[in-house]
C-alpha positions in Angstrom: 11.5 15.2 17.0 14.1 15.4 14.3 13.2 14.2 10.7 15.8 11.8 9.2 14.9 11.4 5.4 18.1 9.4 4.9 15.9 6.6 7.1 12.7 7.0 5.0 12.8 4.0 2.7 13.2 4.7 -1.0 10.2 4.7 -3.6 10.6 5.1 -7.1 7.1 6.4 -7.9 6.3 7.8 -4.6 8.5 9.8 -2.6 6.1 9.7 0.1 6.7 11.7 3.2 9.8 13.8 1.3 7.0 15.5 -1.3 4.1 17.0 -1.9 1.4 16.9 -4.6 2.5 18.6 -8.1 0.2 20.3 -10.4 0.8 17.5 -12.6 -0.5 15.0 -10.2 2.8 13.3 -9.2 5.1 13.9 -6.1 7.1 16.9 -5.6 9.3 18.8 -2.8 6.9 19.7 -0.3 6.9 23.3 0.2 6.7 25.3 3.3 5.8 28.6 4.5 9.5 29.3 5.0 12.2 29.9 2.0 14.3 28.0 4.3 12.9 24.7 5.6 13.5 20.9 6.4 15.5 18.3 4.4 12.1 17.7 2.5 12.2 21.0 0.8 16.1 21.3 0.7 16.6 17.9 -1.2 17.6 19.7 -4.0 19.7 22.5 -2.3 21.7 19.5 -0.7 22.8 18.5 -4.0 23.7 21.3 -4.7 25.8 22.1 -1.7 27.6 18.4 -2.3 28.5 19.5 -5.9 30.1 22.8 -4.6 31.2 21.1 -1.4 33.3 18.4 -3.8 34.1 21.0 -6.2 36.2 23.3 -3.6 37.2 20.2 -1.6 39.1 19.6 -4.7 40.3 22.6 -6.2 41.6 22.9 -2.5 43.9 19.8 -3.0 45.1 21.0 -6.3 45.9 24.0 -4.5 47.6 22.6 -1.7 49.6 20.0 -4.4 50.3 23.2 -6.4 51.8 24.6 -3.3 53.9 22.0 -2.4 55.6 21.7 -6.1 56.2 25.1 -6.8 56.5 26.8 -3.2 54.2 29.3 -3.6 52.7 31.4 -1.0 49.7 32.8 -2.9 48.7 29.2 -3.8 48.5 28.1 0.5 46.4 31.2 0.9 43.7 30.2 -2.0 43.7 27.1 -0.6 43.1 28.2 2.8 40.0 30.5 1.4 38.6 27.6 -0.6 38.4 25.3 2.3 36.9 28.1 4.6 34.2 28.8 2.1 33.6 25.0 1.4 32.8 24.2 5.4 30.9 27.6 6.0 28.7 26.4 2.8 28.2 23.1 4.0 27.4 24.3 7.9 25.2 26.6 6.9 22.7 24.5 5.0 23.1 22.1 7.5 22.2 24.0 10.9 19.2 25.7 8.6 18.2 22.3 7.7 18.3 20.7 11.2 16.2 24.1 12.6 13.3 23.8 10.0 13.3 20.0 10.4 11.7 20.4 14.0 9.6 23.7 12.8 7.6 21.4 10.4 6.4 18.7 13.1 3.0 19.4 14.4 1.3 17.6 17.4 -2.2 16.7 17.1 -4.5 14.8 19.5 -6.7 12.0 18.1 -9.5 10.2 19.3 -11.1 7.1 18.3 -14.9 6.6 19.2 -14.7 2.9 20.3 -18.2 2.4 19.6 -19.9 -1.4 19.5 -23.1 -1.1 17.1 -26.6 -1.1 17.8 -27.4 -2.6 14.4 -30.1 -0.4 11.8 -30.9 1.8 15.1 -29.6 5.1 13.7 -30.7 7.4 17.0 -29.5 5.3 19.0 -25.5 5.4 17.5 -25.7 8.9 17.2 -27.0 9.8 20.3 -24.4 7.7 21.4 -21.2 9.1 19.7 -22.4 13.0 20.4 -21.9 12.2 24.2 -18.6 10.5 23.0 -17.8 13.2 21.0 -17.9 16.3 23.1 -16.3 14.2 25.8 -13.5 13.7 23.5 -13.2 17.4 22.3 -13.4 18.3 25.7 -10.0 16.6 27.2 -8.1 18.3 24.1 -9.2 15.7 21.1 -9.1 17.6 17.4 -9.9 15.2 15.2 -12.2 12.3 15.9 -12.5 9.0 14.4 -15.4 6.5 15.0 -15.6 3.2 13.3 -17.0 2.2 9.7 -20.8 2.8 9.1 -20.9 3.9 12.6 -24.5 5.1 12.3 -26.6 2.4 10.9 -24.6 -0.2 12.7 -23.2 -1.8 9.7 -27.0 -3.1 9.3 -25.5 -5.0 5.9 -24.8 -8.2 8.4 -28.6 -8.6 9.0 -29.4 -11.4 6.4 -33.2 -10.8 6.9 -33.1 -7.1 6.1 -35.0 -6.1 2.4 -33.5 -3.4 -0.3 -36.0 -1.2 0.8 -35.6 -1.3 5.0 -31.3 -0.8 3.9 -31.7 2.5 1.3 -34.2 3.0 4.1 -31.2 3.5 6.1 -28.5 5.3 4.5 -28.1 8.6 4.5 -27.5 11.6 1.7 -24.3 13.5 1.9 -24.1 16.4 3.0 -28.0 17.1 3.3 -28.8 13.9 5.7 -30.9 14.5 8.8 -27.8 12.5 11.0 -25.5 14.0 8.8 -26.5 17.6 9.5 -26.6 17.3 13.1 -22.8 16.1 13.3 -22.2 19.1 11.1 -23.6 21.1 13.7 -21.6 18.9 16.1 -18.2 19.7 14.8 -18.7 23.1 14.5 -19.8 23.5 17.8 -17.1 21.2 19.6 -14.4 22.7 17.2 -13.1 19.7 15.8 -12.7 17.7 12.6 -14.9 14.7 12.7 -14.3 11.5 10.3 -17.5 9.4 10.1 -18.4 6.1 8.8 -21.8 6.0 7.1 -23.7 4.1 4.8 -24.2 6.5 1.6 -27.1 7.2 -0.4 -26.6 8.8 -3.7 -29.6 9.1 -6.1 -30.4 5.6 -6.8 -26.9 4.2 -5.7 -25.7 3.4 -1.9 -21.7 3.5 -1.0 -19.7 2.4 2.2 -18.3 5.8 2.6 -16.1 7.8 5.1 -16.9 11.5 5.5 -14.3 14.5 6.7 -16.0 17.7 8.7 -14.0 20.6 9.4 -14.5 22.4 12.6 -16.5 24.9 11.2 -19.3 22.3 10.4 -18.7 22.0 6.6 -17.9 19.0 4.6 -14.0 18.6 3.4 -14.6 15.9 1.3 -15.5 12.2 1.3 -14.2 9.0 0.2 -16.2 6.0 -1.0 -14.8 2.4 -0.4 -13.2 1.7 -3.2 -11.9 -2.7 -2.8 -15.2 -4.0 -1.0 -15.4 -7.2 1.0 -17.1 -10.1 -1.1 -19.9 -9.8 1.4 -20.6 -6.5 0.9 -20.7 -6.6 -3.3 -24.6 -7.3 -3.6 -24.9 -4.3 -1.6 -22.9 -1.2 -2.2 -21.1 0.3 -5.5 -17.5 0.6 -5.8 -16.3 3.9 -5.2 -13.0 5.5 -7.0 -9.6 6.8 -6.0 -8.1 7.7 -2.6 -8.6 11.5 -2.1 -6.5 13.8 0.8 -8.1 16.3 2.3 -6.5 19.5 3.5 -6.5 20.4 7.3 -4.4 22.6 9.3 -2.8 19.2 10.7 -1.8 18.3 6.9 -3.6 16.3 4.5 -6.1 13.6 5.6 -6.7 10.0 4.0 -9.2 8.0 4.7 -9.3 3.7 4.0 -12.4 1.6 4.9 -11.9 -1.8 6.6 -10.7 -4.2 4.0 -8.9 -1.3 1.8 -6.2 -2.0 4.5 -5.2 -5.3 3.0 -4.4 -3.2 -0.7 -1.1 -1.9 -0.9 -2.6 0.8 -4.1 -4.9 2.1 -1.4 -1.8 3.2 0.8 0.1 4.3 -2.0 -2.2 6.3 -3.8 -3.5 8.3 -0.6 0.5 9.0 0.0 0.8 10.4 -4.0 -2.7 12.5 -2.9 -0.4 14.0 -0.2 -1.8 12.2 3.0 -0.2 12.8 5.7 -2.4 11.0 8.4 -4.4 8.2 7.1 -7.6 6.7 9.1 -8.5 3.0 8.9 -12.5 3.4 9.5 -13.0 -0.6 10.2 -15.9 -2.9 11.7 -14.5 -6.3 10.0 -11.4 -8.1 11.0 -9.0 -6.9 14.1 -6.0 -8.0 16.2 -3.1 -9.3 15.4 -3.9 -9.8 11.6 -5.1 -6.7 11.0 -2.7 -4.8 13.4 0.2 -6.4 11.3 -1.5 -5.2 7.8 -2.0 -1.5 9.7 1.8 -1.8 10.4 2.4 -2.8 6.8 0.5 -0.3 5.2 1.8 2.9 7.3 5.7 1.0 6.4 4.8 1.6 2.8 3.3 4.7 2.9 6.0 6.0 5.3 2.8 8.1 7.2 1.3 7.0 10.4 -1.9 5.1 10.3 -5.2 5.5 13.2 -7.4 2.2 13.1 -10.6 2.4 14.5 -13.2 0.0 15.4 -15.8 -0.6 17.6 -13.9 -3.2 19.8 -10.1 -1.8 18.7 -8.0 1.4 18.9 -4.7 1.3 16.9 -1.9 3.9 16.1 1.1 3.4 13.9 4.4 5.8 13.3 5.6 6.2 10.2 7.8 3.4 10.6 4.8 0.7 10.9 5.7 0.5 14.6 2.8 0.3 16.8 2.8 3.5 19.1 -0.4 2.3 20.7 -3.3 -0.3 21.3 -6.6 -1.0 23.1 -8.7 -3.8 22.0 -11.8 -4.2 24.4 -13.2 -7.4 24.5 -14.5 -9.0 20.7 -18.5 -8.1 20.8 -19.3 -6.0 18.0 -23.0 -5.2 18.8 -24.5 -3.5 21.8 -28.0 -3.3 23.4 -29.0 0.3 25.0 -28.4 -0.3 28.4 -25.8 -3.2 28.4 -22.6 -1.2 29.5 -21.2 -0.8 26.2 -22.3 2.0 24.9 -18.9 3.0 23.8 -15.2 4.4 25.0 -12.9 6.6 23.8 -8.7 6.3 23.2 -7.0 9.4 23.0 -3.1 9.8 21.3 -1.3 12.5 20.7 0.3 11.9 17.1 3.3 14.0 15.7 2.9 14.8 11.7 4.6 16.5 9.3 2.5 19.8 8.3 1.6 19.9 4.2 1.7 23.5 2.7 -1.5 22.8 1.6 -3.0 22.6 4.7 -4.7 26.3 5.0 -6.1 26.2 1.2 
């Protein structure tokens, strides 16, 4: 799959896709292990090649209008040279440019844990997703998705439950019990696992998304940031929209309602994201698939939703490139039959320099 940046819609602040994290903290050319690469990094070798391309286009026609006026030999063979070196300039950056473009496409296959909750039960969703899991990394799956607060079931619906019984429930990052064992998970299966947990942090509890690499260590973590008004007398705001470097390119990570927030998109794409994952246990179908589509649109990078009754993918074009939604129960009972699927897609992305650091 070619890379058309003349289709990528324009940004003033963001370039999105076309660049890469500066030391500054704004967008840059992307850079790639090659000197020569794809119409990201050339951007500004194009212009270049245009300005020489114009320039001998028309010292050519001078040339040629020289030639025609005075008769002179010497002036048809300049001219001759001048257009020679003008299309050899102009076809070489062009079939380098068309080369790298497919070079810097990588295919990666995702899997979202479609996982209903068994609500403040934390063995029983983790026993769970580990069967889900290794059943996912076994049919090819490297990175693996389940949905928000996956392990304590999004307990924060239960009206009834007390301060204590909730902190009871959430679970330190990285030195959790649950947490450790899907470190040990990850490395074992060799995949990156994103997991929605319910955070505990000294005296302070966060809706939080969590990145393992597939050596078992923690990339990095992001905490909800724009929380649902339900969800305010329970968890702090987090801040900012981190990417994470993997070998697949930069990972983002939204929560849920952060979907409906334009800045969450945008500031994960000036982070250099170049997958984003919707962890979500809220609102789905055709609402929410339209503000997935939206977001990726924006962002110009392709968006995996995830949720314990929905799977959604979108290109980098907000088009939907594919969809389960299984049934619209959000809870399960051990034993009931819906202990959880899995949705498998194998997503193209464009590799970020970074990805190795």
């Amino acid at each position: 799959m070619r890379i058309k940046p003349e289709v990528v819609p324009s940004f003033d602040k963001l370039r999105t896709v076309r660049g890469s994290r500066t030391a500054s903290g704004g967008i840059g050319p992307a850079e790639f292990p090659n000197s020569w690469n794809s119409r990201v990094v050339l951007s500004p070798i194009r212009k270049w090649q245009s300005i020489l391309f114009q320039g001998l286009s028309k010292f050519a026609s001078s040339l040629l209008f020289m030639s025609n006026c005075e008769r002179h030999e010497a002036h048809v063979l300049w001219a001759i040279i001048a257009l020679a070196a003008t299309f050899t300039l102009y076809g070489c950056g062009k079939n380098s440019d068309d080369h790298q473009s497919i070079a810097s496409i990588k295919q990666v296959r995702v899997a979202g844990i479609i996982l209903r909750w068994v609500p403040g039960d934390r063995e029983a969703n983790i026993s769970r997703t580990e069967e889900l899991i290794r059943q996912a990394a076994s049919k090819g799956a490297r990175i693996i998705c389940t949905p928000e607060s996956f392990l304590d079931g999004y307990s924060v619906r239960n009206p009834a439950l007390s301060r204590e019984a909730f902190r009871a429930l959430a679970e330190e990052i990285p030195s959790g019990q649950y947490f450790s064992r899907l470190q040990r998970l990850s490395d074992e299966c060799d995949v990156y696992l994103i997991v929605g947990l319910t955070e505990r942090a000294g005296d302070t509890i966060y809706n939080s998304a969590a990145l393992i690499g597939p050596d078992g260590v923690l990339r990095g973590k992001h905490r909800k940031n724009f929380l649902w008004y339900t969800e305010t007398d329970w968890y702090a705001a987090g801040e900012g929209f981190p990417a994470f470097a993997t070998e697949f390119g930069r990972i983002g990570m939204m929560i849920c309602s952060e979907r409906r927030e334009p800045r969450a998109i945008a500031q994960l794409v000036e982070n250099g994201a170049r997958i984003v994952f919707c962890l979500a246990g809220g609102g789905y179908g055709a609402e929410s698939d339209a503000m997935v589509s939206q977001r990726s649109s924006e962002g110009h990078v392709p968006l995996v939703f995830v949720h314990p009754v929905e799977f959604l993918v979108t290109g980098r074009d907000g088009r939907v490139l594919t969809r389960s939604l299984l049934g619209n129960e959000l809870d399960a009972l051990p034993g009931d039959g819906l202990e959880g699927e899995i949705r498998y897609y194998d997503l193209e992305v464009i590799l970020d320099t970074d990805a190795d650091d």
